[in-house]
N, C-alpha and C positions, 0 to 999 in steps of 0.2 A: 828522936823516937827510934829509927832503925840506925847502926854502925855497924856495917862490913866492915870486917879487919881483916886483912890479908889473903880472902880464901881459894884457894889451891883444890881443884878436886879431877883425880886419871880416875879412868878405871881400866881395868885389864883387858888387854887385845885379844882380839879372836881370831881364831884358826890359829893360834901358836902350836908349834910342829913338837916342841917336849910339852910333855905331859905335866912337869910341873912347872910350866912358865909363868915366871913373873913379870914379862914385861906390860908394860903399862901405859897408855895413852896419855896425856894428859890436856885437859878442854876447858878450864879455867887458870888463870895465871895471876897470883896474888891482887884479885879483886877486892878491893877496897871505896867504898862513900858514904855519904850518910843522908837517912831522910829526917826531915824535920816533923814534927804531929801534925796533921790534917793537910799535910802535900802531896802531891799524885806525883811518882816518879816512872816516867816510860823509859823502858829497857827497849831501845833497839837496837837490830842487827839483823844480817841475812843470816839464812837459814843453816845452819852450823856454827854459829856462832856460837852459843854456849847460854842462851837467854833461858831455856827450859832448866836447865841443868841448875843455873845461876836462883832460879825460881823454888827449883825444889832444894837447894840451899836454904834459903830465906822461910821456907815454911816448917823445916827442918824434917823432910822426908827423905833429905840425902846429907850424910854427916863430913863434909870436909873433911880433905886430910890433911889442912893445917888453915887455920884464921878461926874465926868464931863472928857470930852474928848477935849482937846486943839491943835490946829492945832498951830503950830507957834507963841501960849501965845494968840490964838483966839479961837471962840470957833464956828466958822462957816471954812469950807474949799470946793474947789469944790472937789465933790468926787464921783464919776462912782463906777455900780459895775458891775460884769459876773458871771452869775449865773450857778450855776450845768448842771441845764435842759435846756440848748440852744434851746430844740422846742418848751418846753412849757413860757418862755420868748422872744418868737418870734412872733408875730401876722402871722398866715399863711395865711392870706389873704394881707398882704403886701407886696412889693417887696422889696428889697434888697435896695434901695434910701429910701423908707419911713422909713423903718427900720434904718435904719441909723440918719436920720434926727430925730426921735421919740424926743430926748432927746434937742435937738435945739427947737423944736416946745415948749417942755413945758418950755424950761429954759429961751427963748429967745422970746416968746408969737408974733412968725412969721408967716406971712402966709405958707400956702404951698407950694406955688408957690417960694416965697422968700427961704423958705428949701432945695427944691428941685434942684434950681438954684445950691445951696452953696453947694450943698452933687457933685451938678455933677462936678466941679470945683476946688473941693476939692483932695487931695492927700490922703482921708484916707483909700479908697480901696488899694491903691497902697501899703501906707503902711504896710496891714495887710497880701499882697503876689497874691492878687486878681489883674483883670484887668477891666476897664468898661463896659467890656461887660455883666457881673456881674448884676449891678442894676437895670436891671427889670425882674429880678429871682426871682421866690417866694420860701420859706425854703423849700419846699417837693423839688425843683428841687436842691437843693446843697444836698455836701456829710456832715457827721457831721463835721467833720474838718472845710468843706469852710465856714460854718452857725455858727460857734463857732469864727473865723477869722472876719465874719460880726459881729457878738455880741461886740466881741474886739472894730472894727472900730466905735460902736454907742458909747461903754464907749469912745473911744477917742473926738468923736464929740466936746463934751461940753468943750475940753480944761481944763482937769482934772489934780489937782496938786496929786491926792491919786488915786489908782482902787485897789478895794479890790475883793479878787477872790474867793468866795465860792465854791466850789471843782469841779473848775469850768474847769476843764479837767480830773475828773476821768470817765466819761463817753463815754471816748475818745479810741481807741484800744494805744497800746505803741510806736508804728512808729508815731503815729498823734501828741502825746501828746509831744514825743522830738519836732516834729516841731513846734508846740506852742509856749512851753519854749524857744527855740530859739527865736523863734521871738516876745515873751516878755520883751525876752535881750535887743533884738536889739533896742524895741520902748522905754525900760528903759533909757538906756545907751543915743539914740536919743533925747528924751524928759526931760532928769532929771526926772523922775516920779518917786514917793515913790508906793510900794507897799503892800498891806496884803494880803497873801495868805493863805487862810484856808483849810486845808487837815488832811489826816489820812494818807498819803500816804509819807512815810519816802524819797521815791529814788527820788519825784519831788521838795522835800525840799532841798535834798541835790543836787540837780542838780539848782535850781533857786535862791536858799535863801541866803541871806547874815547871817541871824539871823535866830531860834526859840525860839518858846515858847512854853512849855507843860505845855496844860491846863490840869486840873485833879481835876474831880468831882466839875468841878466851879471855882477852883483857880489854878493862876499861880505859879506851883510851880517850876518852874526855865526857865532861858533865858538862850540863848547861841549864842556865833558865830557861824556858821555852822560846817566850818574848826574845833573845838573843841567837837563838839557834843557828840564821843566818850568818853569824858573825865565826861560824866554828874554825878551828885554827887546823884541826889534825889534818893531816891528807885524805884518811879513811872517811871521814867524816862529810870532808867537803866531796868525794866521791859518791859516798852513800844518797847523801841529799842529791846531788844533782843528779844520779840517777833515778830517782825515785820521782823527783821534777820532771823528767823529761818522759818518765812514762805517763804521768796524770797527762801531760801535754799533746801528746801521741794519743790518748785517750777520747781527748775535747771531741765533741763534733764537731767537723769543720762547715764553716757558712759559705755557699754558694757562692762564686763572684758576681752574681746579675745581681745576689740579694744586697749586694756592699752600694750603698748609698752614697 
C-alpha cells in the first residue's frame, strides 16, 4: 500500500552569519519501508528524531529532496491526518458539523449548504461513539476525548484510504486513550484502512500496531512486527525499549511490605 524509497529531506540552518547561506541541516537519511493495506505501522523515536518531519513526508505537506513515497506503485493516495493538538486543529468558532465537513469543503469545492446536508446524513459521528446531538457543539463544550473522536470523524469524511496519526493521543489521560485505540480498531478492521501512527509512546504501539519502526537520528534503523519487538537486534532500539520499560516500571505503584502476604 505505502513504499518509501530513499527519502532524504535538510532544511536550511538558521542564524547563518552570510546572507546567502546555503548550508543545510539534514534530519532524514535515505528512509526507506513499506506498509502493507489495512496494517497500522508505529513510527517510534525520541524527540528529534525526525518522526514529524518523516510524517509530513508521507502526507505529502513536505516534498523530499530525494526518494518518493508510492501509494500502491502511485504516487498520489487519499490521505487524512489527526493531529497531537485537537484544540488548536479545531476552529473554535465552529460547530462540530462544520468541523467535520472542513475537509469535504476543500476536497469536494461544495457548498455549505451541500456539506452540511451530507455531514448531517452521514453515519460518521455514529461511528466515532458520538450521537447527533453532538453537531452543533462547539470544542470548548466537549471533553478532550469527544473533540479528538470529532477530529477522527473529519479524517474519515474524505473517504480515506491511509490516516496517519501524529501523537495524536498522547495528550489524552490513559482511560481516554484505550478508548481511542479501540475504536481505531474498530474503524480499521470496518473500513480496511491502512494506518501510520507516530508516537514515542512504546504501550499504544504495542497495543494498536501491527508493525514498527525505530527512527534514530533520521534513519530507519530497523522494522518489526509488534508480536516480535522484543526480539530487536539494533543497539538503538534495544536502548530505546529498555528505557521506556524502566520508566513504566518506575511508574508502578509500589505495594507496602506489611501488604506482601
Amino acid at each position: 500500500m505505502i513504499k518509501a524509497e530513499h527519502i532524504d529531506v535538510s532544511f536550511k540552518k538558521e542564524n547563518q552569519t552570510t546572507l546567502f547561506g546555503r548550508e543545510r541541516q539534514q534530519v532524514l537519511f535515505d528512509v526507506s519501508f513499506e506498509v502493507k493495506k489495512g496494517q497500522c505501522l508505529g513510527i517510534l523515536g525520541e524527540s528529534g528524531s525526525g518522526k514529524s518531519t518523516l510524517g509530513r513526508v508521507l502526507c505529502g505537506l513536505l516534498k523530499p529532496d530525494k526518494g518518493n513515497v508510492l501509494f500502491e506503485g502511485a504516487k498520489k493516495a487519499v490521505i487524512s491526518v489527526v493531529f497531537q493538538d485537537y484544540t488548536t486543529s479545531a476552529n473554535p468558532r465552529f460547530t462540530v458539523k462544520s468541523l467535520i465537513g472542513e475537509g469535504l469543503m476543500a476536497r469536494e469545492k461544495r457548498e455549505r449548504k451541500a456539506v452540511d446536508r451530507r455531514v448531517e446524513t452521514s453515519q460518521l459521528l455514529k461511528l466515532v461513539g458520538l450521537d447527533e446531538s453532538y453537531l452543533q457543539r462547539l470544542p470548548h463544550e466537549l471533553s478532550g476525548g469527544q473533540l479528538q473522536r470529532v477530529c477522527i470523524a473529519r479524517a474519515l469524511a474524505v473517504n480515506p484510504e491511509v490516516i496517519l496519526f501524529d501523537e495524536a493521543i498522547s495528550s489524552l489521560d490513559a482511560h481516554t486513550q484505550v478508548q481511542i485505540m479501540d475504536l481505531l480498531k474498530e474503524i480499521q478492521k470496518e473500513k480496511g484502512l491502512t494506518y501510520i501512527f507516530i508516537t514515542h509512546d512504546l504501550t499504544s504501539v504495542t497495543y494498536l500496531c501491527s508493525h514498527v519502526l525505530f527512527l534514530y537520528k533520521g534513519r530507519a534503523v530497523e522494522i518489526r512486527e509488534t508480536e516480535t519487538i522484543s526480539e530487536v537486534s539494533h543497539s538503538y532500539a534495544k536502548k530505546l525499549l529498555n528505557a521506556i520499560l524502566d520508566v513504566e516500571e518506575t511508574n508502578e505503584p509500589k505495594v507496602p511490605d506489611q501488604a506482601v502476604s
